[in-house]
C-alpha angles and dihedrals in degrees: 000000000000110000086213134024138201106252145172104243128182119209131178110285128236149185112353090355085068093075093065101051137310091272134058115206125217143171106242138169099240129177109283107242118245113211139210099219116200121227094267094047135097130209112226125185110235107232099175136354130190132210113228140184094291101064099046079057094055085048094056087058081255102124113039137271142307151165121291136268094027123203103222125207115081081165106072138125132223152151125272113249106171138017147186124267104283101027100071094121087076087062102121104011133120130260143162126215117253094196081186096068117091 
């Protein structure tokens, strides 16, 4: 796997940018994360990710706090690399993230 990735990532804003909203958002290559993947997780590539209306609420201050920089797109789409014993029969294949399922 890639050691670094293209993501949206929201810092602190200053100067003009403030006006907008406490956070600036740019596309930066960024390290890719490594998980430890417990033994009911799979690992799934990230292909695309959008940002949605959430995020450009968390940017506005609206929704809390968190920690900085933050890394934006909790839509995406990507392919399985890796699954739990099993499971093995979802490796490569293609899925999309549901954040509402619990």
């Amino acid at each position: 796997m890639a050691t670094t990735m293209r993501a949206a990532v929201a810092r602190p804003s200053s100067g003009a940018e403030a006006e907008a909203g406490p956070l600036t958002l740019a596309v930066e290559d960024v390290p890719t994360p490594v998980p430890d993947l417990s033994r009911d997780e799979a690992l799934i590539k990230v292909i695309k990710a959008g940002v949605c209306n959430t995020d450009l609420e968390l940017m506005k201050g609206y929704m809390g706090v968190f920690e900085e920089p933050r890394v934006f797109g909790h839509e995406f789409v990507g392919i399985v690399v890796e699954a739990p014993a099993g499971r093995e029969q979802f490796v490569g294949k293609r899925v999309c993230a549901d954040i509402n399922v619990h």
